[in-house]
PDB file of N, CA, C and O in Angstrom:
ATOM      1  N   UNK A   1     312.393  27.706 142.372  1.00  0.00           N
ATOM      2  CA  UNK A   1     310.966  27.810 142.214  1.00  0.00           C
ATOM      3  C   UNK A   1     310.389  28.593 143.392  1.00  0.00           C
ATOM      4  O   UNK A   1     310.640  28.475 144.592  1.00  0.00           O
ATOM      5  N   UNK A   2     309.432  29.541 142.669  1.00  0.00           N
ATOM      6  CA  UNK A   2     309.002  30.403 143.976  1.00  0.00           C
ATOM      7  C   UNK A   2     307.761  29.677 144.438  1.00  0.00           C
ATOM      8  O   UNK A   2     307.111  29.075 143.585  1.00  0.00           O
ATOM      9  N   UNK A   3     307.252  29.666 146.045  1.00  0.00           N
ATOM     10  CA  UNK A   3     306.308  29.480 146.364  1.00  0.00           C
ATOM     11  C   UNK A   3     305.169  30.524 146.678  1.00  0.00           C
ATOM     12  O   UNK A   3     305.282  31.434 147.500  1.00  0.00           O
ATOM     13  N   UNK A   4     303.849  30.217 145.765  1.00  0.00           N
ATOM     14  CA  UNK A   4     303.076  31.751 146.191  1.00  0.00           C
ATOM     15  C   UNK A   4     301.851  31.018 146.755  1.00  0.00           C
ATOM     16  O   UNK A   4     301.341  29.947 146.430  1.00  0.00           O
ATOM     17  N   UNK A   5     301.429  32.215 148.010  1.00  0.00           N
ATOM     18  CA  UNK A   5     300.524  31.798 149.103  1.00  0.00           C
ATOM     19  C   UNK A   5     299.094  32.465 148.743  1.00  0.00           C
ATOM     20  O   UNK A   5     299.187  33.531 148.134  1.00  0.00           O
ATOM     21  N   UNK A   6     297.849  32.028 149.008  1.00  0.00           N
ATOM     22  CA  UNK A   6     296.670  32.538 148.312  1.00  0.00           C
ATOM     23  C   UNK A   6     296.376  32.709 149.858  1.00  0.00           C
ATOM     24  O   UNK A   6     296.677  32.176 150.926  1.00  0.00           O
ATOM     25  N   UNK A   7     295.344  34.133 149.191  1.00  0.00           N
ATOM     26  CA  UNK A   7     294.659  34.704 150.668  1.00  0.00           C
ATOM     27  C   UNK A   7     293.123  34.728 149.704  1.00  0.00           C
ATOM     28  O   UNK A   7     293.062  34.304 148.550  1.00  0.00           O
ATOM     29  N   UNK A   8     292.033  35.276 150.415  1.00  0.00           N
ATOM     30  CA  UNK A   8     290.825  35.225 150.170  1.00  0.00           C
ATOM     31  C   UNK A   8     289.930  36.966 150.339  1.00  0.00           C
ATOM     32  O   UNK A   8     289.819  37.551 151.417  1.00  0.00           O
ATOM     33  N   UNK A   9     289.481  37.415 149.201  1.00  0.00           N
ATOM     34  CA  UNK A   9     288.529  38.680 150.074  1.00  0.00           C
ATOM     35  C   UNK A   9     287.166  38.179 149.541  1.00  0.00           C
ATOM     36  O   UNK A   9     287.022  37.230 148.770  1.00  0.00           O
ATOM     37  N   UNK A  10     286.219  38.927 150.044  1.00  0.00           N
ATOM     38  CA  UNK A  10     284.808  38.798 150.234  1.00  0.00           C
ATOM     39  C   UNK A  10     284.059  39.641 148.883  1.00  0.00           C
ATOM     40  O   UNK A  10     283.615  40.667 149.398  1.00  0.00           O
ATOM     41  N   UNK A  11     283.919  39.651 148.263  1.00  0.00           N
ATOM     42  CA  UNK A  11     282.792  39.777 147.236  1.00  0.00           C
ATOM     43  C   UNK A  11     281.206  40.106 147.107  1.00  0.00           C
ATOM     44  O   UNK A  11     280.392  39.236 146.797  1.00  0.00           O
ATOM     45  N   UNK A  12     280.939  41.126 147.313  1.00  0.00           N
ATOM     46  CA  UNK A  12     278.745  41.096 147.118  1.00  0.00           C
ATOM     47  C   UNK A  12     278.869  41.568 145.816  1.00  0.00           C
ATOM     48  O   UNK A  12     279.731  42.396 145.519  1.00  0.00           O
ATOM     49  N   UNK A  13     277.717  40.899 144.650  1.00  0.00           N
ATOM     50  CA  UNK A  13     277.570  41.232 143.823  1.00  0.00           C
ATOM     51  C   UNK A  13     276.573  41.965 143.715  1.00  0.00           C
ATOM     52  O   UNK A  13     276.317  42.651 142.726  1.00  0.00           O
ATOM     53  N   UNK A  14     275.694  41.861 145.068  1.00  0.00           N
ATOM     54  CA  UNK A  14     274.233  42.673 145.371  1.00  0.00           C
ATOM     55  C   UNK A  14     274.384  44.184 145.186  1.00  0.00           C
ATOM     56  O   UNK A  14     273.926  45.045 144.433  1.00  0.00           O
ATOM     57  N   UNK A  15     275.456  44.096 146.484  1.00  0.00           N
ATOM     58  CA  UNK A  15     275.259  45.517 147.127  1.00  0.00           C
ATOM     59  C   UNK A  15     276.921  46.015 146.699  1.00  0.00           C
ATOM     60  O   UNK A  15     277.075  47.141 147.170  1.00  0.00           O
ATOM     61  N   UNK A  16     277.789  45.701 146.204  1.00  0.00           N
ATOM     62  CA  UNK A  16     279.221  45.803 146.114  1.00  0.00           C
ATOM     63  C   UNK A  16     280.688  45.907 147.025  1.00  0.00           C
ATOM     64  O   UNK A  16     281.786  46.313 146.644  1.00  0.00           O
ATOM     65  N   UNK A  17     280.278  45.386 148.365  1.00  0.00           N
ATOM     66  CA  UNK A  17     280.750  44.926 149.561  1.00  0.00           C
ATOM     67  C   UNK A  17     282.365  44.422 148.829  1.00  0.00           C
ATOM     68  O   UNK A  17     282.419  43.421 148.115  1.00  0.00           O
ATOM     69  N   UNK A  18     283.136  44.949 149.016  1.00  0.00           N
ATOM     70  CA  UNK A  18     284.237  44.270 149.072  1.00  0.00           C
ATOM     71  C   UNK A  18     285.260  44.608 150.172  1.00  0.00           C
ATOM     72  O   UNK A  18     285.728  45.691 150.523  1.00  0.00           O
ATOM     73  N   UNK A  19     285.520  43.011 150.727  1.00  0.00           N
ATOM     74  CA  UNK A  19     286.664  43.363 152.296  1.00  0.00           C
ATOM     75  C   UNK A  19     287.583  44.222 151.281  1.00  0.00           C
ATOM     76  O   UNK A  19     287.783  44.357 150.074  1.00  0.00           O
ATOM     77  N   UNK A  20     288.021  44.725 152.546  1.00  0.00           N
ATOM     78  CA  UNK A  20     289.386  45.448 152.482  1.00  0.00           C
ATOM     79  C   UNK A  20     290.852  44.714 152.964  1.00  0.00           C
ATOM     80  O   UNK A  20     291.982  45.136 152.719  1.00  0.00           O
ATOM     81  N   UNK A  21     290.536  43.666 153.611  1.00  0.00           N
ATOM     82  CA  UNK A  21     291.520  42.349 154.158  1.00  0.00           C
ATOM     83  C   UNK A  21     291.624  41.246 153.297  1.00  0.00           C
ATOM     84  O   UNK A  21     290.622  40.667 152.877  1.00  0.00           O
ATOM     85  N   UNK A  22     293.056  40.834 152.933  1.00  0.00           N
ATOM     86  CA  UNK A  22     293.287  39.614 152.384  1.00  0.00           C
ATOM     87  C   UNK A  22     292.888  38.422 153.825  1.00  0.00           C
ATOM     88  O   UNK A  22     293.015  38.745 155.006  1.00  0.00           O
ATOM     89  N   UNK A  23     292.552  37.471 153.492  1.00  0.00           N
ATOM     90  CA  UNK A  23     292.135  36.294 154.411  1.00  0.00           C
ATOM     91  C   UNK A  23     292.118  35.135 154.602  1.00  0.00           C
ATOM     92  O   UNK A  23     291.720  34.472 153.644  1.00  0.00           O
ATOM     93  N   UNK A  24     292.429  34.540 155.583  1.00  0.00           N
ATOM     94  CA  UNK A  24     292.381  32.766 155.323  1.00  0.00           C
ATOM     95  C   UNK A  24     291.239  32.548 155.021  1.00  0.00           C
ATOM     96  O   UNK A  24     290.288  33.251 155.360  1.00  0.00           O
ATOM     97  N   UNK A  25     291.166  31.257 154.150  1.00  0.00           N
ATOM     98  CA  UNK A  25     289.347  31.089 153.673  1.00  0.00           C
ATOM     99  C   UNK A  25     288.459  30.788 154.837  1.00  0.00           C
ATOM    100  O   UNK A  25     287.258  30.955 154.626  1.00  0.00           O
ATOM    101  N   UNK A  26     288.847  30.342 156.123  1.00  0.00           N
ATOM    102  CA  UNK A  26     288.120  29.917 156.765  1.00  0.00           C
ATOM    103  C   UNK A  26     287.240  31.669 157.642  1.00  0.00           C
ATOM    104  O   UNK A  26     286.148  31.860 158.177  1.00  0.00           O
ATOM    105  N   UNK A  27     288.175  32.365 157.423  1.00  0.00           N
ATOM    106  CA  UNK A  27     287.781  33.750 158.094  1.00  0.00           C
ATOM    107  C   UNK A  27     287.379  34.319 156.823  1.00  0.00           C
ATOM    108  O   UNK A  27     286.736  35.369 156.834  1.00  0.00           O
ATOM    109  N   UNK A  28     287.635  33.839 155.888  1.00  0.00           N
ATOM    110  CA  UNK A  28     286.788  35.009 154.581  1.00  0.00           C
ATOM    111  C   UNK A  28     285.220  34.473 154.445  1.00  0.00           C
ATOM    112  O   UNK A  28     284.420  35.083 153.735  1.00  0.00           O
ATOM    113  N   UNK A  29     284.793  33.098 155.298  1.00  0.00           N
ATOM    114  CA  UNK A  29     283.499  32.261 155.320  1.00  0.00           C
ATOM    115  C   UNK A  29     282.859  32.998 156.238  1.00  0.00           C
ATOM    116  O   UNK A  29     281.742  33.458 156.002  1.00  0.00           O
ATOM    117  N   UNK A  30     283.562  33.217 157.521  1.00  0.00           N
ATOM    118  CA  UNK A  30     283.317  33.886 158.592  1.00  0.00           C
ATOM    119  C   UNK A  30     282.608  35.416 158.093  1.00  0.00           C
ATOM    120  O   UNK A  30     281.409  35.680 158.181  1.00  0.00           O
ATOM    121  N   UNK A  31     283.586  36.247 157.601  1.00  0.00           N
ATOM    122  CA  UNK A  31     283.020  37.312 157.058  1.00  0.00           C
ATOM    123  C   UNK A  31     281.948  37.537 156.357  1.00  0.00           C
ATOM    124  O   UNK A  31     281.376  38.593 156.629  1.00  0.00           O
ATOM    125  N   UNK A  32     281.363  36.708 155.317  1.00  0.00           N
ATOM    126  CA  UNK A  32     280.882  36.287 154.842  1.00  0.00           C
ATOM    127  C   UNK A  32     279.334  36.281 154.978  1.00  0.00           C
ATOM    128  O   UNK A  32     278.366  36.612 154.293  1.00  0.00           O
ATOM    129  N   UNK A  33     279.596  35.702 156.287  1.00  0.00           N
ATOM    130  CA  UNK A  33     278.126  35.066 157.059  1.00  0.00           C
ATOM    131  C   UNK A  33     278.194  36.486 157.898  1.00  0.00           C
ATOM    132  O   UNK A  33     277.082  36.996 158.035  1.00  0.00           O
ATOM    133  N   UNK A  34     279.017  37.039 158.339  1.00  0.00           N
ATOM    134  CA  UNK A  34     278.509  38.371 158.761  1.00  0.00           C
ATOM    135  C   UNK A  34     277.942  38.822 158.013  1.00  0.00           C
ATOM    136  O   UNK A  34     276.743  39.057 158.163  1.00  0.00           O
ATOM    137  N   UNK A  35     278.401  39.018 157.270  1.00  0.00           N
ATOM    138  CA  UNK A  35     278.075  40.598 156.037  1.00  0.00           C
ATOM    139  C   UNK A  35     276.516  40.110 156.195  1.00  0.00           C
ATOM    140  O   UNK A  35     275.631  40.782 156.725  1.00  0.00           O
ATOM    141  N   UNK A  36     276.356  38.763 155.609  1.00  0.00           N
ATOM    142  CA  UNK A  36     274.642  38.200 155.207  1.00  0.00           C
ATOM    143  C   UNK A  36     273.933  38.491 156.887  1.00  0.00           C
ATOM    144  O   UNK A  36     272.713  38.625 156.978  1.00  0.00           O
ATOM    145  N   UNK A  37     274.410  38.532 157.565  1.00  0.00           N
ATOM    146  CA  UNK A  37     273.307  38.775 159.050  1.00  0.00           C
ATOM    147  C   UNK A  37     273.251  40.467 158.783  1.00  0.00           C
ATOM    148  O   UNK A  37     272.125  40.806 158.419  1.00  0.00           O
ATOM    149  N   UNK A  38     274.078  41.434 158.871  1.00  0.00           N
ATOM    150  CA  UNK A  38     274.442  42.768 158.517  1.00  0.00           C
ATOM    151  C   UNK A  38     272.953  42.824 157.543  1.00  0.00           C
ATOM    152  O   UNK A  38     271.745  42.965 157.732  1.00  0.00           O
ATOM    153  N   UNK A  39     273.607  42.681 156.760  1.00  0.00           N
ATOM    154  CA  UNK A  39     272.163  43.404 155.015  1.00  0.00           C
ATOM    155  C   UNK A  39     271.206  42.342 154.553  1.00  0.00           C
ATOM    156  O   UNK A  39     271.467  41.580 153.622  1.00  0.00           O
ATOM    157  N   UNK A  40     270.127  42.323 155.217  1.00  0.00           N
ATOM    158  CA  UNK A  40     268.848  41.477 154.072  1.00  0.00           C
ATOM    159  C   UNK A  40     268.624  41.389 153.455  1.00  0.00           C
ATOM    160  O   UNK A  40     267.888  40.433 153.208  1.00  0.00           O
ATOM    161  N   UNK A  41     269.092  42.505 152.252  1.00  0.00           N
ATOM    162  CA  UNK A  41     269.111  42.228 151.055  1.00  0.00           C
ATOM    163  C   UNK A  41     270.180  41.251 150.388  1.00  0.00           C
ATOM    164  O   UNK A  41     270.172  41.094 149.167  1.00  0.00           O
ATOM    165  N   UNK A  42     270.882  40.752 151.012  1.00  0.00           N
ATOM    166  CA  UNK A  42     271.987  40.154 150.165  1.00  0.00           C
ATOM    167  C   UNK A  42     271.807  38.707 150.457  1.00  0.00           C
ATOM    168  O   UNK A  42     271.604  38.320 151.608  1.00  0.00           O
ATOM    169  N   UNK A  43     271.871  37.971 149.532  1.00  0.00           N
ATOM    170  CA  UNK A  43     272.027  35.988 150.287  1.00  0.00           C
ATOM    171  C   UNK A  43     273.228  35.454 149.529  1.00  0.00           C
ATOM    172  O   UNK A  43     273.868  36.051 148.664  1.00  0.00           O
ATOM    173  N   UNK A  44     273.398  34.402 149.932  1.00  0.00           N
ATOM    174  CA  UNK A  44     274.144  33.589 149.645  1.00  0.00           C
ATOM    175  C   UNK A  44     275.062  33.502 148.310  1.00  0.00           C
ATOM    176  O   UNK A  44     276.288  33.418 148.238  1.00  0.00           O
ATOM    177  N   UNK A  45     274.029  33.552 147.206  1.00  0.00           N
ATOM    178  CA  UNK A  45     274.243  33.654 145.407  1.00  0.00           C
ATOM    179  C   UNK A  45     274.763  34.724 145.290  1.00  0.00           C
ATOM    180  O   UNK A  45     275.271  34.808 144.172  1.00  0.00           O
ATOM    181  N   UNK A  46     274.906  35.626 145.895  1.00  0.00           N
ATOM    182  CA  UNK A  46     275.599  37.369 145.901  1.00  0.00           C
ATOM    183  C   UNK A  46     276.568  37.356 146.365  1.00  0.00           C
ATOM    184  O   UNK A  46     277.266  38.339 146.118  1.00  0.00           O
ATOM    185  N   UNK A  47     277.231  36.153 147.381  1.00  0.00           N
ATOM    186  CA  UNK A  47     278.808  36.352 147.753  1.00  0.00           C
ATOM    187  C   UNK A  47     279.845  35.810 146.877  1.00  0.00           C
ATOM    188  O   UNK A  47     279.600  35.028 145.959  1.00  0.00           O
ATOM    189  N   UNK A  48     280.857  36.185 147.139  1.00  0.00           N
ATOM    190  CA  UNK A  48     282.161  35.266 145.702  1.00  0.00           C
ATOM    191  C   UNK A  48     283.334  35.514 146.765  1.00  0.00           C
ATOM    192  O   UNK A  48     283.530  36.586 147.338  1.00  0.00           O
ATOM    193  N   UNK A  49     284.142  34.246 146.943  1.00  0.00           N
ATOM    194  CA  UNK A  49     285.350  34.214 147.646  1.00  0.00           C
ATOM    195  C   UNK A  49     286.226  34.899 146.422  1.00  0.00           C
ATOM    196  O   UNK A  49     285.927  34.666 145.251  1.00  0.00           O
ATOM    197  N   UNK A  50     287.137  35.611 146.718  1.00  0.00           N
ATOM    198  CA  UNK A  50     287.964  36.107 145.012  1.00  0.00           C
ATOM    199  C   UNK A  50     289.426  35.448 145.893  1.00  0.00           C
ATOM    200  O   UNK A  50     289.821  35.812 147.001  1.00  0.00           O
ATOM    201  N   UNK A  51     290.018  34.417 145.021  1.00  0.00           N
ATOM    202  CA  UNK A  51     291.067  34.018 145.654  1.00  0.00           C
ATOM    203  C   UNK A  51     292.352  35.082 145.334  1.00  0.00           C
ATOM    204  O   UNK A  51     292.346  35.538 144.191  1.00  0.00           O
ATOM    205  N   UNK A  52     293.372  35.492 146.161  1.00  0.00           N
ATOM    206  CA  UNK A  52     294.260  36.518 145.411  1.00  0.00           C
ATOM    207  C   UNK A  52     295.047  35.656 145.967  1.00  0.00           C
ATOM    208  O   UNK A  52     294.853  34.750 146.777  1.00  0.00           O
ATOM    209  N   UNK A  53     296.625  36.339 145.037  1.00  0.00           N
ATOM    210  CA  UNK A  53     298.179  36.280 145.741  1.00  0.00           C
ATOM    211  C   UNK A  53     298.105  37.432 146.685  1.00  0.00           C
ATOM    212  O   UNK A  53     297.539  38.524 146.734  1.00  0.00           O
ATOM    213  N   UNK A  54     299.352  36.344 147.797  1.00  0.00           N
ATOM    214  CA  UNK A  54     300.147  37.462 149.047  1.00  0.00           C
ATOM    215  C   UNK A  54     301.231  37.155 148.826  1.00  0.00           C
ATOM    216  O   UNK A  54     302.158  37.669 149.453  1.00  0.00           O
TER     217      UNK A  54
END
């Protein structure tokens, strides 16, 4: 049985922001809350963790 490991990228549905880094969730939260200090136009309801395989 194989074991598969999930990483995290960052998502705007506002503005179309997507990391370019797979991420632990706790740093894809991190990013996250950047991006939202970065652009005023964007809040909270506009981000999406997208879980992937690594």
């Amino acid at each position: 049985m194989m074991m598969v490991s999930w990483s995290y990228i960052v998502i705007c549905n506002n503005c179309g922001y997507i990391s370019n880094e797979k991420l632990s969730k706790e740093m894809a939260k991190k990013l996250s809350l950047t991006h939202l200090n970065r652009d005023r136009n964007c809040t909270r309801g506009h981000i999406k963790l997208m879980k992937v395989r690594t």
